[in-house]
C-alpha positions as MATLAB code, in Angstrom:
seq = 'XXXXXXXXXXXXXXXXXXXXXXXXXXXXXXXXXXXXXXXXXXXXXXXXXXXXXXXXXXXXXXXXXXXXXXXXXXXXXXXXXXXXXXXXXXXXXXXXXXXXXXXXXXXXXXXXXXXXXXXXXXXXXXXXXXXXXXXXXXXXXXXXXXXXXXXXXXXXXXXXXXXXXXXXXXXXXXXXXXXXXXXXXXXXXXXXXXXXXXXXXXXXXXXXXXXXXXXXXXXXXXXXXXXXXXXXXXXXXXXXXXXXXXXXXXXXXXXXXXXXXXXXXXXXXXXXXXXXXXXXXXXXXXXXXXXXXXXXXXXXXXXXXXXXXXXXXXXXXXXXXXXXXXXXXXXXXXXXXXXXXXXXXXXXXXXXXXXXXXXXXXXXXXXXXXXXXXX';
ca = [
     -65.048   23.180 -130.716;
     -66.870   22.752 -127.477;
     -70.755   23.666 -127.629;
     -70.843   24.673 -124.032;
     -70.001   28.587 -123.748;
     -66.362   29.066 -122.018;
     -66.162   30.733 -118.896;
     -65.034   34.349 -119.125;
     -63.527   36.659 -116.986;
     -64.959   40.104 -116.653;
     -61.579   42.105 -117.393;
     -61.295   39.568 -120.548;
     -64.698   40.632 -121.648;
     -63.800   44.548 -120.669;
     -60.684   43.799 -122.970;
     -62.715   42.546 -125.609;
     -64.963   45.827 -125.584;
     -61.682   47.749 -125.628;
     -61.312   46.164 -128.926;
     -64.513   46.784 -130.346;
     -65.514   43.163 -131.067;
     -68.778   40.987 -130.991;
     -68.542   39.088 -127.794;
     -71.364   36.315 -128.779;
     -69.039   35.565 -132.112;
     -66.286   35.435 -129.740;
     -67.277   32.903 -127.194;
     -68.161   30.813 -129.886;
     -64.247   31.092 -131.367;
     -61.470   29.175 -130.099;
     -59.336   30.355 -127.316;
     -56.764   31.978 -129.622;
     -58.870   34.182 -131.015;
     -59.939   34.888 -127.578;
     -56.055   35.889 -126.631;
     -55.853   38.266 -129.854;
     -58.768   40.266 -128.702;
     -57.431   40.289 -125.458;
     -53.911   41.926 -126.910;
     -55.369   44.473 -129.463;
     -58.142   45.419 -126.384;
     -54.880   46.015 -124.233;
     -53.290   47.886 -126.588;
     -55.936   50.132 -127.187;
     -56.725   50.161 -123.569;
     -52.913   51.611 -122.913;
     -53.095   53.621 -125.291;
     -55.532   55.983 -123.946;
     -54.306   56.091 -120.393;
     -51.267   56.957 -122.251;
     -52.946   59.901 -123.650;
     -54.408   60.418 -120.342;
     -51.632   61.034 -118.891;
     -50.290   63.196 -121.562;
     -53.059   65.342 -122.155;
     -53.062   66.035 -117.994;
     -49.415   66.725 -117.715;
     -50.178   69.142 -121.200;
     -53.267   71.508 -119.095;
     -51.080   70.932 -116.075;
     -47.439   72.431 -117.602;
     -49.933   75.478 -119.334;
     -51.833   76.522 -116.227;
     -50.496   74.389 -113.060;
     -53.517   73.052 -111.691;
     -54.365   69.743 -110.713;
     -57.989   70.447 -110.367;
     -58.306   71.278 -114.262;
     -55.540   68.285 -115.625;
     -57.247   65.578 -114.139;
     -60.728   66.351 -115.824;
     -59.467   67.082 -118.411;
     -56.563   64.013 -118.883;
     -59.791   61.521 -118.196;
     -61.694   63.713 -121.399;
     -58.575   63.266 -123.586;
     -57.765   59.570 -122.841;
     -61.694   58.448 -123.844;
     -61.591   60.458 -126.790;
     -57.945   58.539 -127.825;
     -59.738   55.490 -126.774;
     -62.936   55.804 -128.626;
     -60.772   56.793 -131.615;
     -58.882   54.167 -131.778;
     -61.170   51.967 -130.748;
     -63.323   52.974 -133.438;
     -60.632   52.363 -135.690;
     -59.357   48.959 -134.963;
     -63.308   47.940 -135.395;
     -64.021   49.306 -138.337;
     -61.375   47.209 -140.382;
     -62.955   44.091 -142.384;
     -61.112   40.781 -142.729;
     -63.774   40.076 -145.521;
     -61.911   42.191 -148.125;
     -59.119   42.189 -150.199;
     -55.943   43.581 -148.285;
     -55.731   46.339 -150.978;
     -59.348   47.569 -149.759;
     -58.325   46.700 -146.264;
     -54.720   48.515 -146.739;
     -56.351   51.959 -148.719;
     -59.020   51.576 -145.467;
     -56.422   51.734 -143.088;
     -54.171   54.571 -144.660;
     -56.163   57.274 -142.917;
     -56.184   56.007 -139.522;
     -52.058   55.399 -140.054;
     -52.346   59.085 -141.251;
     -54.454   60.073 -137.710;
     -52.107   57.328 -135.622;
     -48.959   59.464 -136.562;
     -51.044   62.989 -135.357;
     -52.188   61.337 -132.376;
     -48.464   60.310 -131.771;
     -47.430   63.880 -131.895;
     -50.058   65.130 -129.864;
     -49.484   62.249 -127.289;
     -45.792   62.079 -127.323;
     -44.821   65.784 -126.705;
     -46.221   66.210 -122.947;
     -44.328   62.883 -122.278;
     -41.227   64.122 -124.099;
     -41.120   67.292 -122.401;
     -41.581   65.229 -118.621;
     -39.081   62.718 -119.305;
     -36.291   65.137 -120.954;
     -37.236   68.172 -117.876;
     -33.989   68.463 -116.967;
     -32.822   68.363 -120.325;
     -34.742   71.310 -121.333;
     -34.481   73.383 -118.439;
     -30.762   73.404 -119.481;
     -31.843   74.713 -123.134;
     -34.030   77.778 -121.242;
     -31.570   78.419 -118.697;
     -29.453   78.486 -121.472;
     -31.290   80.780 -123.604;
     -31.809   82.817 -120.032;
     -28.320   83.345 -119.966;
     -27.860   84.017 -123.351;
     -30.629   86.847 -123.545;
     -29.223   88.458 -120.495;
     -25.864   88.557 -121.623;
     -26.939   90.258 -124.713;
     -28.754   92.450 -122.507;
     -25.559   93.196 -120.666;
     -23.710   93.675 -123.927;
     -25.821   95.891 -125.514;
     -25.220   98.273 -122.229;
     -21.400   97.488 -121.641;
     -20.913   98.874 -125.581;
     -22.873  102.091 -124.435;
     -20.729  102.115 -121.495;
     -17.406  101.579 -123.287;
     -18.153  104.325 -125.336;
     -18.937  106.386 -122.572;
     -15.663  105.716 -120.734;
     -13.821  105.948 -124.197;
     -15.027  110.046 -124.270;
     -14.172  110.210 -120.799;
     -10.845  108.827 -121.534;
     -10.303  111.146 -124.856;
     -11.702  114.593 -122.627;
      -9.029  113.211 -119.818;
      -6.105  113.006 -122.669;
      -6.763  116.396 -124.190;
      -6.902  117.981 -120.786;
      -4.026  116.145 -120.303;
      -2.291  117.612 -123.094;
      -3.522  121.024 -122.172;
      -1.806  120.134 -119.126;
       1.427  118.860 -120.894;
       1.798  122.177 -123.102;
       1.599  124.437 -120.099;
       4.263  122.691 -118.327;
       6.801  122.911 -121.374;
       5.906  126.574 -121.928;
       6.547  127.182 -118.275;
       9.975  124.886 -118.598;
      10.812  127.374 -121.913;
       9.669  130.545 -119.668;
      12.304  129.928 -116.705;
      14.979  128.664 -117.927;
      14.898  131.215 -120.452;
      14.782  134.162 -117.630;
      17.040  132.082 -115.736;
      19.556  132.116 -118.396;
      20.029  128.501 -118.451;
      18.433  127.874 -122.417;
      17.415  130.161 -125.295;
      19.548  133.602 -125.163;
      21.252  132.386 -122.329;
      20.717  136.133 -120.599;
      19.728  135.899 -117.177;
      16.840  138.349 -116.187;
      13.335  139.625 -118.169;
      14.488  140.336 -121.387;
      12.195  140.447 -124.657;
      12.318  136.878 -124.470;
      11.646  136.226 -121.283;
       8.767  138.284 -121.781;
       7.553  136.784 -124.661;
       7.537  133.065 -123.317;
       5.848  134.257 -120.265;
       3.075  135.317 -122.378;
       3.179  132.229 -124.121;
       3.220  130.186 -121.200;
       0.504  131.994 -119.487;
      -1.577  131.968 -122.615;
      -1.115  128.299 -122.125;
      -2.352  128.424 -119.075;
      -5.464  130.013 -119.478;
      -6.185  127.643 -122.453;
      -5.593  124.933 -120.096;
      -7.638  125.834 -117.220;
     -10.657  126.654 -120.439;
      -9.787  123.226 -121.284;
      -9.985  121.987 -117.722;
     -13.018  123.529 -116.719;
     -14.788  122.190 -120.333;
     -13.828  118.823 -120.409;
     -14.233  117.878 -116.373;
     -17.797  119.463 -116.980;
     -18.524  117.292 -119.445;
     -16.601  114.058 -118.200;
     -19.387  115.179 -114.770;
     -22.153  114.799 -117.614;
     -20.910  111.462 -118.667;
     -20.575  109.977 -115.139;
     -24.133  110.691 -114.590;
     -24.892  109.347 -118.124;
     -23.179  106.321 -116.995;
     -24.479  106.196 -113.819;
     -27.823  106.293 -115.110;
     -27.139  103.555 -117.516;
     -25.714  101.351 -114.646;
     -29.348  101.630 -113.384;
     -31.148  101.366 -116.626;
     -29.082   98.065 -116.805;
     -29.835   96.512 -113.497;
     -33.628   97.561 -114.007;
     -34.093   95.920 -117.759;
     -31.682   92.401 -116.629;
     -33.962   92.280 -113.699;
     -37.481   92.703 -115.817;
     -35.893   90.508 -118.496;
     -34.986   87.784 -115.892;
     -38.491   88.205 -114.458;
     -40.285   87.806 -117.798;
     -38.475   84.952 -119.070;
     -41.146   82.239 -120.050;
     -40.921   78.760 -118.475;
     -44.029   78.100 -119.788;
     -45.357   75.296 -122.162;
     -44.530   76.595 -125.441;
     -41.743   77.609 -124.068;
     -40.580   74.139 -123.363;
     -42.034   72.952 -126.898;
     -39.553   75.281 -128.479;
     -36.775   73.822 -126.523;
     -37.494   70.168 -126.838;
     -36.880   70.873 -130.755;
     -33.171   71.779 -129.839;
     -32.533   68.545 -128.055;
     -30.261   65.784 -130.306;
     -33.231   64.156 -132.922;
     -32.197   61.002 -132.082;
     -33.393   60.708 -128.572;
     -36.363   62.935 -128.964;
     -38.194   60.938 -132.089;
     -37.918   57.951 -130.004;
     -40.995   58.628 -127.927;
     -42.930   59.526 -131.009;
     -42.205   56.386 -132.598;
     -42.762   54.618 -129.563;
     -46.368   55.932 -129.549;
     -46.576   55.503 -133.325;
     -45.691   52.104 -132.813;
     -48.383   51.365 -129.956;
     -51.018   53.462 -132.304;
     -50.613   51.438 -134.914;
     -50.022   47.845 -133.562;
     -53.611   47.063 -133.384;
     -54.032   48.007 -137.162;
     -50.804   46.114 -138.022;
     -52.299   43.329 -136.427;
     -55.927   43.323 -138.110;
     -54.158   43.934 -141.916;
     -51.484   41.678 -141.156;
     -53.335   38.384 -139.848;
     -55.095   35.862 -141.936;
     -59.186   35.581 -141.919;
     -59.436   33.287 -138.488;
     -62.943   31.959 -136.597;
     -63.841   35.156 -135.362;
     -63.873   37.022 -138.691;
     -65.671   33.981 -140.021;
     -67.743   33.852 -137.271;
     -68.364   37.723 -137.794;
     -69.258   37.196 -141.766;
     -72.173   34.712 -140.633;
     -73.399   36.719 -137.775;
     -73.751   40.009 -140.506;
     -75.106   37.537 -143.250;
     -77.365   35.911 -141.315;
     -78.613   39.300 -139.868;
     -78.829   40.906 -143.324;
     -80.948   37.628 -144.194;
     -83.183   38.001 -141.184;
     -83.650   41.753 -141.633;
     -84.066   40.862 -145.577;
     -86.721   38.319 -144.875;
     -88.542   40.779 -142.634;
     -88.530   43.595 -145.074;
     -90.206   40.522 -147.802;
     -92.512   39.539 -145.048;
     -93.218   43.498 -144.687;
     -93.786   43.978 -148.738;
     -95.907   40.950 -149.260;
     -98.684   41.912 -146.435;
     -98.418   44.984 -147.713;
     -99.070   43.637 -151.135;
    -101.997   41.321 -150.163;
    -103.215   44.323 -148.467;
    -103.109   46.089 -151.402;
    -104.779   43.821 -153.876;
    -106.771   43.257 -150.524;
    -107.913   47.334 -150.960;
    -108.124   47.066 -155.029;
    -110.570   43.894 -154.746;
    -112.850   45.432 -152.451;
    -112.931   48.775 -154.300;
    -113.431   46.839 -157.682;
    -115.959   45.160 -156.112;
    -117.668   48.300 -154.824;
    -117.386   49.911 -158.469;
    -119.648   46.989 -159.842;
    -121.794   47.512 -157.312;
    -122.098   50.641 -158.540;
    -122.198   49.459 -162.119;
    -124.533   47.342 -161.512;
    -127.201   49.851 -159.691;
    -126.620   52.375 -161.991;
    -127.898   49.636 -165.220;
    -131.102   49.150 -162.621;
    -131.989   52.736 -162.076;
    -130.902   53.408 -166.113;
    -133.450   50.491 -166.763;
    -136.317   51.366 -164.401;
    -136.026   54.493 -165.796;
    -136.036   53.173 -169.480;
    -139.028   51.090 -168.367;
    -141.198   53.852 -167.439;
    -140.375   56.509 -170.023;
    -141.575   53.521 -172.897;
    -144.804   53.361 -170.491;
    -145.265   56.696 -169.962;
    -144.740   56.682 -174.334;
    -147.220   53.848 -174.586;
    -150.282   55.957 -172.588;
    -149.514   58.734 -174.556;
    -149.753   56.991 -177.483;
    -152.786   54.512 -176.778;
    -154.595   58.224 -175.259;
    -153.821   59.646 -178.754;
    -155.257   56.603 -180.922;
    -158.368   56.749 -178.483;
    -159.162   60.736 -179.451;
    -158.918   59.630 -183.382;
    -161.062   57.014 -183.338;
    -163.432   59.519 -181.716;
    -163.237   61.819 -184.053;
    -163.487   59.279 -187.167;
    -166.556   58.596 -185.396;
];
């Protein structure tokens, strides 16, 4: 290894940030380590323009404004960045690939949610044609039940007409065969066979005109009422053109709209953008749990150890003054005590000295007025 530090671009260092690695331990590892960083910084890197894009094609489908996606795609795409950015650097080489693998479950758990989340604006822009087909379907669909549920209405409205129509009909049917029965019968040419207005004659007249008043009763009743149903029908007509028209103008083209439809496109071609951003997620953390310990995570180990040393020694340095100051503090203040001590014993002394004088005068006073008085 060379000891001169290797030229580097500035996207290569931008790259390496993207990763979340140390550049000083890099530029000190050979130049494959230098390409890794460079691929799992790229892939990081495209994976939040990815979610860029996404997340403004998402606010931009749900409100249709430019002005609000584009803020808001940038906001999305650094928080996918930082993310995984975060969680490509957080991985050690150092331990054992159990540790590393039960480290790494969670961010394979948030790589397939942020696959989801990314992959379902992009689905619904690259299958658009697709899924306007499912709504327009669905368009259809609704109207025609619409229709459906006012062409049985109207079927049964034509069917009364129809059965009003037949009994009148009949009405109709039963005066004509009375009146048949009523001339022939006065013209001699059935029944009795006697021309001219016999008892018979008579008698089918008055059946045939009872007939006809029942059929005229009839008449009158049943057009009235087939009148009734042709404005019930025409009125439904309306009602029908007025509720396709407000159920055509409803109809929701909207995002979850779409999200509903893209679930009834074939699974095959749907799940493949998922996995195609599942895939990009979790490249990066493939690659840290698959590779072996190189330079740079070598490199890495010193650069920590030796820091942990250097803060270490530091924190020593810090507790020894601190120590020295302390028995520092308890030297002077011992010192000061027997000080203390020591003027205390003086004045106790002085003190003693002059009480035993002070005893001795009273004493020598005392022997002085007996020897007077002996005297």
């Amino acid at each position: 290894m060379s000891n001169s530090t290797p030229q580097v671009s500035g996207l290569t260092r931008f790259l390496w940030f993207c990763a979340g690695m140390n550049k000083q331990v890099l530029l000190s590892c050979p130049e494959s380590e230098h390409i890794k960083a460079v691929g799992i910084g790229a892939t990081v890197l495209f994976t939040g323009m990815l979610a860029a894009l996404s997340g403004g094609y998402a606010l931009y489908t749900a409100f249709g404004s430019a002005a609000a996606a584009i803020p808001f795609g940038l906001f999305w795409g650094l928080v996918i960045f930082n993310l995984d950015r975060f969680m490509v650097s957080t991985i050690k080489k150092d331990q054992s690939f159990g540790k590393q693998l039960v480290q790494a479950v969670p961010r394979l758990a948030l790589a397939v949610l942020l696959a989801l989340v990314i992959s379902k604006p992009l689905e619904i822009r690259i299958f658009e044609s697709e899924i306007a087909a499912v709504l327009q379907d669905q368009k259809v669909a609704k109207l025609a039940a619409v229709e459906q549920q006012y062409e049985t209405r109207l079927q049964d409205q034509e069917a009364a007409i129809s059965r009003l129509e037949a009994a009148t009909e009949a009405k109709l049917q039963l005066r004509e065969s009375n009146y048949q029965d009523y001339k022939c019968e006065c013209d001699g040419t059935c029944g009795t066979g006697k021309r001219g207005r016999g008892s018979e004659c008579e008698r089918k007249e008055a059946k045939y005109l009872q007939a006809q008043r029942e059929y005229e009763a009839a008449k009158a009743s049943n057009d009235e009422q087939i009148a009734l149903i042709r404005t019930e029908i025409a009125e439904l007509k309306a009602t029908r053109t007025e509720t396709v028209a407000d159920t055509e103008s409803v109809f929701s083209y909207g995002l979850v709209a779409k999200l509903a439809a893209s679930e009834q496109l074939p699974p095959g071609p749907r799940m493949l953008i998922p996995l195609l951003i599942f895939l990009i997620e979790i490249s990066p953390i493939l690659a840290k749990l698959l590779s072996p310990i190189g330079p740079y995570e070598l490199g890495l180990r010193r650069a920590e150890e030796a820091y942990a040393l250097s803060q270490k020694g530091q924190l020593d340095d810090q507790r020894r003054a601190a120590n020295k100051q302390q028995q520092l503090q308890e030297s002077i203040d011992q010192a000061e005590i027997e000080e203390a001590v020591a003027q205390k014993r003086k004045a106790i002394k002085a003190l003693s000295n002059a009480q035993l004088e002070l005893m001795q005068d009273q004493i020598n006073e005392w022997v002085e007025k007996e020897k007077r008085k002996k005297k």
